[in-house]
DSSP file (Angstrom, degrees, kcal/mol; ACC not computed):
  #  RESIDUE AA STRUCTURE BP1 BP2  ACC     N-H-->O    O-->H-N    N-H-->O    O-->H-N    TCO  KAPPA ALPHA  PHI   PSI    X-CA   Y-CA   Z-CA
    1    1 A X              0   0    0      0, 0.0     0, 0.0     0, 0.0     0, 0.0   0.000 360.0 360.0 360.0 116.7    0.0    0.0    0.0
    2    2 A X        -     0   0    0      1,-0.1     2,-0.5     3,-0.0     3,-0.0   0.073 360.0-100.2  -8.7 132.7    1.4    3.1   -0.8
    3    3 A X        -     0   0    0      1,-0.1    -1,-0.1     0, 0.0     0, 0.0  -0.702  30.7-102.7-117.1 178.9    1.8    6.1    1.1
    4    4 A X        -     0   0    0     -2,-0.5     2,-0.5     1,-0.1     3,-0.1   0.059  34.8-147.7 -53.1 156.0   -0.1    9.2    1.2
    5    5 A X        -     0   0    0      1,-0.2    -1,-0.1     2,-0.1    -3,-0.0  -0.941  26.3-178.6-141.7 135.6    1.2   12.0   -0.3
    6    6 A X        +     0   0    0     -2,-0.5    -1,-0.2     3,-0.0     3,-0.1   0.432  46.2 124.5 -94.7  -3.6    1.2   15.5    0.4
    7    7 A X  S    S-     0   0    0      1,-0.1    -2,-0.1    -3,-0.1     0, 0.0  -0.140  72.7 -92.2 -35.5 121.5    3.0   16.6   -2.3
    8    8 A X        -     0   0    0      1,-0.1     2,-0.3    -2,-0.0    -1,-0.1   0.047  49.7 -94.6 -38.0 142.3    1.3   19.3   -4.5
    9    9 A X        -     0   0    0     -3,-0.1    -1,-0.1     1,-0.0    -3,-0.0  -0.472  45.0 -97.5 -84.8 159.5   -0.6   18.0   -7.5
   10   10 A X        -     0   0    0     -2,-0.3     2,-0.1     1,-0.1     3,-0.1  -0.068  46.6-128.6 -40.7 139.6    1.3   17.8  -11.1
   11   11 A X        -     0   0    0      1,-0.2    -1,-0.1     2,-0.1    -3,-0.0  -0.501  39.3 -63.5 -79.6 171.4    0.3   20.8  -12.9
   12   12 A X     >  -     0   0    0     -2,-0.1     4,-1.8     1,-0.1    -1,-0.2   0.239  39.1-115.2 -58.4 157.0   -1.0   20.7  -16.3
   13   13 A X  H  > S+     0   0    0      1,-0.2     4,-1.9     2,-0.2     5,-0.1   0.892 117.6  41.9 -66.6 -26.9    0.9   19.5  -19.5
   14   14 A X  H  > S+     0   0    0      2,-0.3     4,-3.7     1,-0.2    -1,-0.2   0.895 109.6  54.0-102.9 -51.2    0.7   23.3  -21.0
   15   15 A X  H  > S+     0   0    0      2,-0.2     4,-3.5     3,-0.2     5,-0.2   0.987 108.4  50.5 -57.1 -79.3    1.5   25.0  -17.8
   16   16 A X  H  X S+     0   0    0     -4,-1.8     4,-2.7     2,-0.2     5,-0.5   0.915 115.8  50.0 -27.5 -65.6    5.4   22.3  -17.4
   17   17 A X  H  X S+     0   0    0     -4,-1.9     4,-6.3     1,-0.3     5,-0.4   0.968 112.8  38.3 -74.0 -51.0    6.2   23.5  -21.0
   18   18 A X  H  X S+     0   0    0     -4,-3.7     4,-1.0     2,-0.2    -1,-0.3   0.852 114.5  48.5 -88.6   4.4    5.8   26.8  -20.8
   19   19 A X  H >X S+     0   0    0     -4,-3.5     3,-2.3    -3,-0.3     4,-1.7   0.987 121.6  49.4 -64.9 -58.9    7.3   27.3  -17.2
   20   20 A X  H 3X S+     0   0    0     -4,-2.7     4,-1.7     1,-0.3     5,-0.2   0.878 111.1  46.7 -54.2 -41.7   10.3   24.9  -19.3
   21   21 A X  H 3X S+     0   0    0     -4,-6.3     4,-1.0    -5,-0.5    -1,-0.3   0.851 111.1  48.7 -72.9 -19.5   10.4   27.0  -22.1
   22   22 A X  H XX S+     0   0    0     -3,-2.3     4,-3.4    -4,-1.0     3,-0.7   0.959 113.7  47.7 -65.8 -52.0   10.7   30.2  -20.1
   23   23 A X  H 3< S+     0   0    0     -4,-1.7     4,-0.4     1,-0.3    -2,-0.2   0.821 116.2  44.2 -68.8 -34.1   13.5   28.7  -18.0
   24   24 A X  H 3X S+     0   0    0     -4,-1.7     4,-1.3    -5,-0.3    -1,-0.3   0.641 110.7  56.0 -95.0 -18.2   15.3   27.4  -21.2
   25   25 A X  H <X S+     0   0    0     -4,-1.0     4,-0.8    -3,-0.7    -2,-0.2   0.774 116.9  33.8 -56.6 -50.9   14.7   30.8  -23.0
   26   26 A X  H  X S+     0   0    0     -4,-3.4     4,-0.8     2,-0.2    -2,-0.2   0.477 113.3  59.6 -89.3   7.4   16.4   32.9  -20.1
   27   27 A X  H  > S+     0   0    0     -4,-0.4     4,-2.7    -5,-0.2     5,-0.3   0.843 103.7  49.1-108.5 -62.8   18.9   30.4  -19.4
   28   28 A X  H  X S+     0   0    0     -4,-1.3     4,-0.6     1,-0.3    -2,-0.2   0.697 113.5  52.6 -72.6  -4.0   20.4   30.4  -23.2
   29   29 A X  H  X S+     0   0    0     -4,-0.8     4,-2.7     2,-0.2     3,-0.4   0.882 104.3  47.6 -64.7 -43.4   20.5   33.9  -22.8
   30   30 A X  H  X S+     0   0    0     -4,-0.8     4,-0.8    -3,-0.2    -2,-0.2   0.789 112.3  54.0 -53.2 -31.9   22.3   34.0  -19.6
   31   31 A X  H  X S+     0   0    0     -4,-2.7     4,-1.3     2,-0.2    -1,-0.2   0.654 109.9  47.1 -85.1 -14.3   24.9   31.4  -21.3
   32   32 A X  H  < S+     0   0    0     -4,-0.6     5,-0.2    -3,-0.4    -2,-0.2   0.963 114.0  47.4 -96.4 -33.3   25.3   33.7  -24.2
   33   33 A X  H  X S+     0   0    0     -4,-2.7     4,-0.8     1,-0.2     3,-0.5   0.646 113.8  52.2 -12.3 -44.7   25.8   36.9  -21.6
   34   34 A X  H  X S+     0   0    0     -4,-0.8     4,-2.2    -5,-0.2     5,-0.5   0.942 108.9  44.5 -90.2 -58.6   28.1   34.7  -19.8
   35   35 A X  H  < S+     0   0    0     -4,-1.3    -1,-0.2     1,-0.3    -2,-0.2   0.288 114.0  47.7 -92.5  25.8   30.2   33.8  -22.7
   36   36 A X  H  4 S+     0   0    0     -3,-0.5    -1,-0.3     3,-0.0    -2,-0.2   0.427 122.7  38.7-107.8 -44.1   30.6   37.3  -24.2
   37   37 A X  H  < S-     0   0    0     -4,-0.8    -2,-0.2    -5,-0.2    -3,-0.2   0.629 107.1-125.2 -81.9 -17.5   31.4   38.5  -20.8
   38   38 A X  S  < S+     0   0    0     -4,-2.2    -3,-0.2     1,-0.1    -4,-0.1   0.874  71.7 114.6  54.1  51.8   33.5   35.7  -19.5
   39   39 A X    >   +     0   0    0     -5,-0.5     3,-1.4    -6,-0.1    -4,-0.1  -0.391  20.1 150.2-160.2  66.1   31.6   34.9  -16.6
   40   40 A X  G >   +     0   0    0      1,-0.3     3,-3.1    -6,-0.2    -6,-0.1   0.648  58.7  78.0 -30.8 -45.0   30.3   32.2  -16.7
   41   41 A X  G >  S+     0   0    0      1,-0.3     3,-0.8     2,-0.1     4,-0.4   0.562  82.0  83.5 -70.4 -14.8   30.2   31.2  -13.2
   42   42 A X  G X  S+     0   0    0     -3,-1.4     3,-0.7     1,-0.3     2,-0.4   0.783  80.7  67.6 -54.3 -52.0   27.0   33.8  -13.2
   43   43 A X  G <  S+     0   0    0     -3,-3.1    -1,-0.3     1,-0.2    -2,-0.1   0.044  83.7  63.3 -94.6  31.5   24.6   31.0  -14.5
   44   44 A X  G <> S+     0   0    0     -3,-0.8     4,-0.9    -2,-0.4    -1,-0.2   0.633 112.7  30.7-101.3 -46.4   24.3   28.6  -11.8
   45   45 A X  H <> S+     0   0    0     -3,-0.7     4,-0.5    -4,-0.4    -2,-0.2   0.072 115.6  60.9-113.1   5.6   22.7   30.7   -9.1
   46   46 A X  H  > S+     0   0    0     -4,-0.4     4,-1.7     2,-0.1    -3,-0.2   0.497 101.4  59.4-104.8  -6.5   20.9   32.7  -11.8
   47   47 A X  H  > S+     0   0    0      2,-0.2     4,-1.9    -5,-0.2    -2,-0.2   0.838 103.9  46.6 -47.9 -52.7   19.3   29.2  -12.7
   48   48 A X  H  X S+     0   0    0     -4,-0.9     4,-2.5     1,-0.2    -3,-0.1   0.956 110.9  51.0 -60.2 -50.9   17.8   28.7   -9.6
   49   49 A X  H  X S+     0   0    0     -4,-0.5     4,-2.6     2,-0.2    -2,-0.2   0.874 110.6  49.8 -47.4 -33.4   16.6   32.2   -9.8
   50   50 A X  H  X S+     0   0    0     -4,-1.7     4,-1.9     2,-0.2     5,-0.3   0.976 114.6  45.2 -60.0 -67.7   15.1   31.4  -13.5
   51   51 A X  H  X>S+     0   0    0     -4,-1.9     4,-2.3     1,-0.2     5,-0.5   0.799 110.3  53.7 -73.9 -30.4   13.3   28.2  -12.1
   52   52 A X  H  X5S+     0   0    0     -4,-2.5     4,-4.8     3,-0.2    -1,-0.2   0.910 118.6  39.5  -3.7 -86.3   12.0   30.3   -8.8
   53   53 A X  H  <5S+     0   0    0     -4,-2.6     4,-0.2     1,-0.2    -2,-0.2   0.864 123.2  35.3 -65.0 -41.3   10.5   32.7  -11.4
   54   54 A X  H  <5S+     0   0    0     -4,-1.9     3,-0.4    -5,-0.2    -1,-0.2   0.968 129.6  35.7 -61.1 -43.9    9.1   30.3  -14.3
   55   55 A X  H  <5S+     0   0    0     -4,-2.3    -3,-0.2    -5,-0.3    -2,-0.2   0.897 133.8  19.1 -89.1 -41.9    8.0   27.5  -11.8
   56   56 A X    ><< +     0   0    0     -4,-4.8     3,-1.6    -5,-0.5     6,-0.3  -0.524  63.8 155.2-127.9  56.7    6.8   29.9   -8.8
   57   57 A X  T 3   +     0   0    0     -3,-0.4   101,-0.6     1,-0.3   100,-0.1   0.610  68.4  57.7 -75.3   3.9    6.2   32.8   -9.7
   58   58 A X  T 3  S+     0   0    0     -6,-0.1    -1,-0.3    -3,-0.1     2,-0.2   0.416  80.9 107.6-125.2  34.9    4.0   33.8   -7.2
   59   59 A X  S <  S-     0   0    0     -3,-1.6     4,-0.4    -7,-0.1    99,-0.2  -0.516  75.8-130.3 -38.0 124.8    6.5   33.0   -4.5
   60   60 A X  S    S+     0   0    0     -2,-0.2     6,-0.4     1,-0.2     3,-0.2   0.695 108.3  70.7 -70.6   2.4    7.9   36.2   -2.9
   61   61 A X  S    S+     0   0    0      1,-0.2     6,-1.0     5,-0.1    -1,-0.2   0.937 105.7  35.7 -63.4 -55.3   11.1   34.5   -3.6
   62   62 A X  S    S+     0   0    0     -6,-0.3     2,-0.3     4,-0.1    -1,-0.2   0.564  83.8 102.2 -76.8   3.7   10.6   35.1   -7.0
   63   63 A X  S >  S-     0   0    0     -4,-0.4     3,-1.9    -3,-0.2     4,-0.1  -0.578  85.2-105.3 -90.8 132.1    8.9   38.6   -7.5
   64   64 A X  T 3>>S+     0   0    0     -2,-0.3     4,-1.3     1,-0.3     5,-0.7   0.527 120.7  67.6 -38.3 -15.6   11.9   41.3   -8.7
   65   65 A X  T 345S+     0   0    0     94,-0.3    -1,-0.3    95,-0.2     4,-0.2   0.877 116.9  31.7 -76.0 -51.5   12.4   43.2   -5.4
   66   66 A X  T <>5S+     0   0    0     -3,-1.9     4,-2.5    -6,-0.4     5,-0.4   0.973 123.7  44.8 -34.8-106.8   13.9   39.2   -4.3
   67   67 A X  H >>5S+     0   0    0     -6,-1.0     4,-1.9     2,-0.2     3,-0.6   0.644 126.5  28.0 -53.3 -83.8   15.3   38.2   -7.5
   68   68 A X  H >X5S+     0   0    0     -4,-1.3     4,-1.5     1,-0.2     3,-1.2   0.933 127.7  44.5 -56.7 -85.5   17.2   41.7   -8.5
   69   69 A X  H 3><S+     0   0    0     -5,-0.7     4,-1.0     1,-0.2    -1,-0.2   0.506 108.4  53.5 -26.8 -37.6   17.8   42.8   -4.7
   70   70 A X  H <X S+     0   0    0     -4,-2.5     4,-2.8    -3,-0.6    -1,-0.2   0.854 112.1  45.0 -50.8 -51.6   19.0   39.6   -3.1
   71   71 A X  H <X S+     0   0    0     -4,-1.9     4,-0.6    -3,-1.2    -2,-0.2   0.569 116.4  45.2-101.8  11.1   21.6   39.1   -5.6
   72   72 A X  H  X S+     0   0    0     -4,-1.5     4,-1.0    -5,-0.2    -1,-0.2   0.849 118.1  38.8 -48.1 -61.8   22.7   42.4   -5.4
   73   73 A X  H  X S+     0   0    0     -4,-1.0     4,-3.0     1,-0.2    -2,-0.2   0.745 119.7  53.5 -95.8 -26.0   22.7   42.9   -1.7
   74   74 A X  H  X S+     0   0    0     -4,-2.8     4,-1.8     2,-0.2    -1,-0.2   0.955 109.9  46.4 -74.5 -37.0   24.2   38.9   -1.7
   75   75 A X  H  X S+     0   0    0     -4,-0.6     4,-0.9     2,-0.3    -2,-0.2   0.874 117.4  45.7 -68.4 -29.7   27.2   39.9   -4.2
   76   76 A X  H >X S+     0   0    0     -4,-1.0     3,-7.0     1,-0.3     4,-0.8   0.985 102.8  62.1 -70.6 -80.8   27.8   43.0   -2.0
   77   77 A X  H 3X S+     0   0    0     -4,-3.0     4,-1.1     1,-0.3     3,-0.3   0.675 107.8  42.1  -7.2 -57.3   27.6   40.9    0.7
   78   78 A X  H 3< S+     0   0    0     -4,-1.8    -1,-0.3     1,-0.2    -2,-0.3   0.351 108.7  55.6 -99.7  20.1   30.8   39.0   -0.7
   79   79 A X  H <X S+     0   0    0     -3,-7.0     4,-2.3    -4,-0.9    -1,-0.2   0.804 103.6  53.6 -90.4 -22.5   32.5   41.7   -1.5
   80   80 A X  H  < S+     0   0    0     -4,-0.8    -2,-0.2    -3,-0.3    -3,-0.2   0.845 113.1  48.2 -98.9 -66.9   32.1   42.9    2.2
   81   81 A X  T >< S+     0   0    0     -4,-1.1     3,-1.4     1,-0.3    -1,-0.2   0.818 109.3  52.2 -97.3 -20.0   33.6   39.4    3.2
   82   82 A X  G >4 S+     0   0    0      1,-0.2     3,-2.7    -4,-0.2    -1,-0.3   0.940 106.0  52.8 -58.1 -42.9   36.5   39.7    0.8
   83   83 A X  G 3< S+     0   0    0     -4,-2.3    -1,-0.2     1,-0.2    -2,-0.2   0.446 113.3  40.9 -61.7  -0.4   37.5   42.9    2.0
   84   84 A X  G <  S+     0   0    0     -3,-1.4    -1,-0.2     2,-0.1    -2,-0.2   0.277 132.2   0.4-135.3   7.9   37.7   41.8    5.6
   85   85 A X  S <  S-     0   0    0     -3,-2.7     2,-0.2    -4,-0.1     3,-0.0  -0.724  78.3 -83.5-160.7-161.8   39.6   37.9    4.4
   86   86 A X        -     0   0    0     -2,-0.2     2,-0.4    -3,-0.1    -2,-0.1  -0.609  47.7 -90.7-101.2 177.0   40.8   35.8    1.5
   87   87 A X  S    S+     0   0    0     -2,-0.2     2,-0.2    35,-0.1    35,-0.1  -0.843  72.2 130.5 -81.1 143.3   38.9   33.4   -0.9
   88   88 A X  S >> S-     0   0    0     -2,-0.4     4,-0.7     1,-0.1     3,-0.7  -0.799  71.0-100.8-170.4 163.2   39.1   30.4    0.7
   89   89 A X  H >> S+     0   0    0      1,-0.3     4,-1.6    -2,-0.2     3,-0.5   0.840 117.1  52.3 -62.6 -40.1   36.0   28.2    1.3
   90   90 A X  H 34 S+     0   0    0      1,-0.2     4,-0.3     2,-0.2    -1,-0.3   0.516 106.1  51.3 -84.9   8.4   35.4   29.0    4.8
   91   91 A X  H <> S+     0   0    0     -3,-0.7     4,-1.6     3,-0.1    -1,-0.2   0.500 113.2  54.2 -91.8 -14.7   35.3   32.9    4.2
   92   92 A X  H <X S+     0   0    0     -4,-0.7     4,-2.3    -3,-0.5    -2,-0.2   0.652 100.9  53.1-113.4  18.6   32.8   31.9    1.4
   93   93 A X  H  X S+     0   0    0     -4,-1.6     4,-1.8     2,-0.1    -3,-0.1   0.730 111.6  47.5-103.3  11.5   30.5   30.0    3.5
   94   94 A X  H  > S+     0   0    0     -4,-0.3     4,-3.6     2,-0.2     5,-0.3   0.858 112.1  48.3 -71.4 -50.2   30.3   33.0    5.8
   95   95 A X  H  X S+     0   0    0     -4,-1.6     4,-0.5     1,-0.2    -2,-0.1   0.910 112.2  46.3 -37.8 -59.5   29.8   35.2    2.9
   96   96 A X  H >X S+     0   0    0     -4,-2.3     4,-1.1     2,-0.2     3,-1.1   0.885 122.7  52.1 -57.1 -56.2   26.8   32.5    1.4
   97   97 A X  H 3X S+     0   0    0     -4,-1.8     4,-1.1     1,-0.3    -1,-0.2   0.844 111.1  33.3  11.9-101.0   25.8   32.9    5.4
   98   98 A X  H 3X S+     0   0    0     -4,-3.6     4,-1.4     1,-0.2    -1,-0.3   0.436 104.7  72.8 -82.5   7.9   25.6   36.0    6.2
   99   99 A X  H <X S+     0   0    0     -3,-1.1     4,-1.7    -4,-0.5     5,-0.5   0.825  99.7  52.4 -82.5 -40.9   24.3   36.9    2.7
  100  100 A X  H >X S+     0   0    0     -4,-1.1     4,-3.2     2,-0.2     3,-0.8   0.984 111.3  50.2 -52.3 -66.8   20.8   35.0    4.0
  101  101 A X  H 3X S+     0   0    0     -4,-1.1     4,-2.1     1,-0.3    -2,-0.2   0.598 108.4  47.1 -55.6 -52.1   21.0   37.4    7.0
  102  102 A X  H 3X S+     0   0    0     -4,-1.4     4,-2.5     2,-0.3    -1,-0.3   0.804 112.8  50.3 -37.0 -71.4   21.5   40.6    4.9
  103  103 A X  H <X>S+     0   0    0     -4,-1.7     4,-1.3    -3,-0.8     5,-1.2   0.863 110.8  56.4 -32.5 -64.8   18.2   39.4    2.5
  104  104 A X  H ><5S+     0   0    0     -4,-3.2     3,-1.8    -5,-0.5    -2,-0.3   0.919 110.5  38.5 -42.4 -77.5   16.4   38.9    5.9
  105  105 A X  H 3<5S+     0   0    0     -4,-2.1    -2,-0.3     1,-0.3    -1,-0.2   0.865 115.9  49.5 -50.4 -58.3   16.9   42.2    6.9
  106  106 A X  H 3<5S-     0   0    0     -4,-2.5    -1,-0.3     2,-0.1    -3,-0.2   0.354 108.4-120.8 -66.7  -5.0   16.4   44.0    3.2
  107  107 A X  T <<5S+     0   0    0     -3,-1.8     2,-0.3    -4,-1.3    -3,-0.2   0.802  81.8 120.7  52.3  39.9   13.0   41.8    3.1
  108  108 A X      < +     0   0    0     -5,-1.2     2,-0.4    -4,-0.1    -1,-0.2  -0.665  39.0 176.5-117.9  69.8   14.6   40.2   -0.3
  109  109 A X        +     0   0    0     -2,-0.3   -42,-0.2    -6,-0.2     2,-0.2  -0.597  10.9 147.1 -88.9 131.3   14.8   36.9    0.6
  110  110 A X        -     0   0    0     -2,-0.4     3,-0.5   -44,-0.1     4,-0.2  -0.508  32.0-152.1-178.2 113.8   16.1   34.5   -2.4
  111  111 A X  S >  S+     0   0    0      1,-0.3     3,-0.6     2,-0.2    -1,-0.1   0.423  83.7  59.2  -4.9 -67.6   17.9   31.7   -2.1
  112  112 A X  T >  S+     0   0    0      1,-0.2     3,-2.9     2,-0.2     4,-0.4   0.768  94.3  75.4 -64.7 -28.3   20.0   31.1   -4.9
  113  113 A X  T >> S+     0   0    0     -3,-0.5     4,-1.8     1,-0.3     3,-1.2   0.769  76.5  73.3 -72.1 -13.4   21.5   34.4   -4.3
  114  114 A X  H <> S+     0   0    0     -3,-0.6     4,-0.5     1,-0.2    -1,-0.3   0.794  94.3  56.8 -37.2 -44.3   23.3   33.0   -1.5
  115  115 A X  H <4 S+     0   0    0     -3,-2.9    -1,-0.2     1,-0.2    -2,-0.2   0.313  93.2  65.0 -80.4  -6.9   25.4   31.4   -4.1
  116  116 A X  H X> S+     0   0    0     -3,-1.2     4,-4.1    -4,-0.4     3,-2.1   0.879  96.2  56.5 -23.0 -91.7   26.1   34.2   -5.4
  117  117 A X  H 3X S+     0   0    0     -4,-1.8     4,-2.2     1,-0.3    -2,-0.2   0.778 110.2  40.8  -4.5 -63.6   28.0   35.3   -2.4
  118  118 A X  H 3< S+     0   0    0     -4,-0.5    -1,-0.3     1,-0.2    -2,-0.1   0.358 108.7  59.2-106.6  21.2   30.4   32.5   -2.2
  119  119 A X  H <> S+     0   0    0     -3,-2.1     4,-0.7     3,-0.1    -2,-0.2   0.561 113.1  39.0 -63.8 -47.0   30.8   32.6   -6.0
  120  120 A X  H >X S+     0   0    0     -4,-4.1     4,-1.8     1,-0.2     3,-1.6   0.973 123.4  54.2 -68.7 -54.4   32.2   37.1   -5.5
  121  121 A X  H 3< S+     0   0    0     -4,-2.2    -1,-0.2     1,-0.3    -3,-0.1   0.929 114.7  31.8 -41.8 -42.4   34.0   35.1   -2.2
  122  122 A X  H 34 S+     0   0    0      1,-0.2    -1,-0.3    -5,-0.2    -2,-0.2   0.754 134.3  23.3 -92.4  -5.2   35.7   32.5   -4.0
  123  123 A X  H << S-     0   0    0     -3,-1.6    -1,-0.2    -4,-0.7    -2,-0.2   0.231  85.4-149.2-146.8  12.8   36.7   34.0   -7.4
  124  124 A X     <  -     0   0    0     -4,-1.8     2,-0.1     1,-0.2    -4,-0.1   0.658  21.3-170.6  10.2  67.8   36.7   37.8   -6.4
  125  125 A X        -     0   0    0      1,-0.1     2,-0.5     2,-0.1    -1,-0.2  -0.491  33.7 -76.5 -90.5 156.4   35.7   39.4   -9.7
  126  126 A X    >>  -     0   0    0      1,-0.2     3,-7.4    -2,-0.1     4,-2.2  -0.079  25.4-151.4 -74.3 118.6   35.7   42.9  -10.3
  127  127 A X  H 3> S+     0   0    0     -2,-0.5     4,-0.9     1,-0.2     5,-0.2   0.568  95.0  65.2 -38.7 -15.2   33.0   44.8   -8.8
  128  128 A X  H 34 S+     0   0    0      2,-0.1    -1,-0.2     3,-0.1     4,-0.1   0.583 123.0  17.4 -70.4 -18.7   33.2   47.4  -11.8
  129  129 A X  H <> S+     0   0    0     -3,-7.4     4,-1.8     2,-0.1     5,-0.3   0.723 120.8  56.3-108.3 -55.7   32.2   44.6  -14.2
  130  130 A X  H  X S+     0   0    0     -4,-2.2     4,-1.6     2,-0.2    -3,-0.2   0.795 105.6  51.0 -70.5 -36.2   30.8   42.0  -12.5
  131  131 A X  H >< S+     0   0    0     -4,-0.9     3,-2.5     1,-0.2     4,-0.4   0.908 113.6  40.5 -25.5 -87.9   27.8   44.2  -10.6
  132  132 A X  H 3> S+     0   0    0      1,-0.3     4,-1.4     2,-0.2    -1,-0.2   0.694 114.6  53.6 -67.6 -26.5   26.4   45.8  -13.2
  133  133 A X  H 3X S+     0   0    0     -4,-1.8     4,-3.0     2,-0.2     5,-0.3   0.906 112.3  52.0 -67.3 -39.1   26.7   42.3  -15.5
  134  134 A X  H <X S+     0   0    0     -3,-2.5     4,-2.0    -4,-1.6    -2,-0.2   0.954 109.5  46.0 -71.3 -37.5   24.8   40.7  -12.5
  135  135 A X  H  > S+     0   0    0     -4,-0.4     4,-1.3     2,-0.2    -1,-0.3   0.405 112.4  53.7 -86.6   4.9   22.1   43.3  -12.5
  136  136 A X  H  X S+     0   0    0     -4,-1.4     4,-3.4     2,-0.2    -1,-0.2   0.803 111.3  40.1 -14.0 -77.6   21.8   42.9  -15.9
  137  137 A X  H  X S+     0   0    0     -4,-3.0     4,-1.2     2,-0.2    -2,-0.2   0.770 115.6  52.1 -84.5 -12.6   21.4   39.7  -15.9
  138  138 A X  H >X S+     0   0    0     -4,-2.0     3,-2.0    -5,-0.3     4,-1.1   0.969 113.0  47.7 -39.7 -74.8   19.0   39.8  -12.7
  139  139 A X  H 3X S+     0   0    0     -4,-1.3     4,-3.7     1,-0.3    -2,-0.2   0.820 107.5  51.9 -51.3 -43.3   17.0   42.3  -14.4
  140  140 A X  H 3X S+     0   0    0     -4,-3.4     4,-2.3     1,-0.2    -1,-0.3   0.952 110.8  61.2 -65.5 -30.0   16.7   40.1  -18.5
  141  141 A X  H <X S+     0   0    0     -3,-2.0     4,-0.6    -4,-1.2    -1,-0.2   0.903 107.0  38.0 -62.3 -59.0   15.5   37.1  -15.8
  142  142 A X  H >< S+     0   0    0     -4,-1.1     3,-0.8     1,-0.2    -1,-0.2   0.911 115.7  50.9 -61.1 -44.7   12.6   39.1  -14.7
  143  143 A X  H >X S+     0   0    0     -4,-3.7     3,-2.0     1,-0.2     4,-0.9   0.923 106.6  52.5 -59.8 -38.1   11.7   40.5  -17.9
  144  144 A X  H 3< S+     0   0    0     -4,-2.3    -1,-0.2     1,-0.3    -2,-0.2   0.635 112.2  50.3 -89.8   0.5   11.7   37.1  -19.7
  145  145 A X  T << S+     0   0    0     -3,-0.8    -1,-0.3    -4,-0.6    -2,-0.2  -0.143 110.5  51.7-105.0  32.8    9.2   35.8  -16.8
  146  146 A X  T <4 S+     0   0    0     -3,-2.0     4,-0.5     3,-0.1    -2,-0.2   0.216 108.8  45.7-119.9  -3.5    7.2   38.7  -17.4
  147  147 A X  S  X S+     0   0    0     -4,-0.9     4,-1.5     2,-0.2    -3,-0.1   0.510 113.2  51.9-109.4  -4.9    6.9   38.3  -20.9
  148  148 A X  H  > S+     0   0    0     -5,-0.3     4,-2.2     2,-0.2    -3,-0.1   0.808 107.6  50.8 -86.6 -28.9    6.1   34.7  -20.5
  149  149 A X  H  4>S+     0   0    0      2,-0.2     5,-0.9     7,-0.2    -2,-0.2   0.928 109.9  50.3 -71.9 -41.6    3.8   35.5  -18.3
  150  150 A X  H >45S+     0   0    0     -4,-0.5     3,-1.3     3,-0.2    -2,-0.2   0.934 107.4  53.8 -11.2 -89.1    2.3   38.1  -20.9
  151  151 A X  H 3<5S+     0   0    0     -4,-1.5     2,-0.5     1,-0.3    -2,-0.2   0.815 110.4  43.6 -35.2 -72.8    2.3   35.5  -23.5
  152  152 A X  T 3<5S-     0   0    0     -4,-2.2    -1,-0.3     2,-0.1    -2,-0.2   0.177 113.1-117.7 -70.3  23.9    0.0   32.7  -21.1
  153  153 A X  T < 5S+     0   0    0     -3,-1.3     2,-0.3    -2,-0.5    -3,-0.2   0.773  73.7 136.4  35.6  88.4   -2.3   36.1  -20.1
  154  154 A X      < -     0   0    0     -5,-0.9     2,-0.2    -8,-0.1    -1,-0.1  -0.889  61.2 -95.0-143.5 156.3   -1.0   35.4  -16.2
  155  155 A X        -     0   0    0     -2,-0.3     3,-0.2     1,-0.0    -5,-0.0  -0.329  35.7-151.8 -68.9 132.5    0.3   37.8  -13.4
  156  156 A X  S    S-     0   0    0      1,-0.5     2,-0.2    -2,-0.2    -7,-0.2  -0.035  70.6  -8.0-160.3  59.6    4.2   38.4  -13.0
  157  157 A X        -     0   0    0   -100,-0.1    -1,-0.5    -8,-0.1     3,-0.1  -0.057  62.5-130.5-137.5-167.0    4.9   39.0  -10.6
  158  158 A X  S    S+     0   0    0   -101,-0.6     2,-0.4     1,-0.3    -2,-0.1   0.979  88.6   0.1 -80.8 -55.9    2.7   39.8   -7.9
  159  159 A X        -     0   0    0      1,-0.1   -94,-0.3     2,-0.0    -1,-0.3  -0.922  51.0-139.3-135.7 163.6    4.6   43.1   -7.0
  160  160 A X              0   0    0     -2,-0.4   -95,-0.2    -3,-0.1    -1,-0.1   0.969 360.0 360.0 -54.4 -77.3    7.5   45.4   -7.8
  161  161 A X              0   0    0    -97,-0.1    -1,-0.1   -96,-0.1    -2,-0.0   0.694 360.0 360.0-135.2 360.0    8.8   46.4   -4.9
């Protein structure tokens, strides 16, 4: 006998493709961003953010005030612990850390952006490039789950700011 399961039920066939096609739409953009820019390492913790926004988008995790502002305030966040250490792993899993703590406070809570954090910790790229490239690529993330959302006539995101 099986057991129960409280797990949500599957959503609809129509609903999976086009949260998958959104995520795989902003994703090969982020990989071509990334490989004009040389900074790759950008599309791993902006992945999570994509499936946050395609797959939950009415999560506050996923609404732009989160998604842009977290990994803002998390990359800040590891520049903050660079200035005060080296990279090394344990100075970026204070960064990844105290980057939740930071998000708490700024009422931007997102997740992936943690990783963020101990990605500026460990590989300490310059903040003259790599910011504005992050909010860059924050910002095309939200727009391409607002145009998806368009497209299926649904709300994205619930609020601004």
């Amino acid at each position: 006998m099986p057991l129960p399961s409280r797990a949500p039920a599957r959503p609809a066939a129509a609903a999976v493709l086009a949260s998958t096609a959104t995520a795989v739409t902003a994703l090969l953009l982020l990989a071509a961003l990334g490989t004009l820019t040389e900074h790759p390492l950008l599309i791993p913790p902006l992945a999570a953010s994509m499936a946050l926004i395609a797959g939950a988008p009415d999560l506050p995790l996923a609404q732009p005030r989160s998604v842009i502002g977290g990994q803002l305030l998390s990359a800040l966040t590891g520049y903050a612990v660079l200035a005060l250490t080296t990279p090394a792993y344990w100075s970026a899993a204070i960064a990844g850390g105290l980057a939740l703590g930071v998000m708490t406070l700024a009422r931007t809570p997102h997740s992936p952006a943690a990783a963020t954090a101990v990605i500026v910790t460990l590989t300490s790229p310059d903040p003259r490039h790599f910011l504005p490239l992050l909010a860059l690529a924050a910002a095309l993330l939200t727009l391409t789950g607002l145009a998806a959302a368009r497209l299926r006539n649904r709300r994205y995101p619930t609020y601004w700011w």
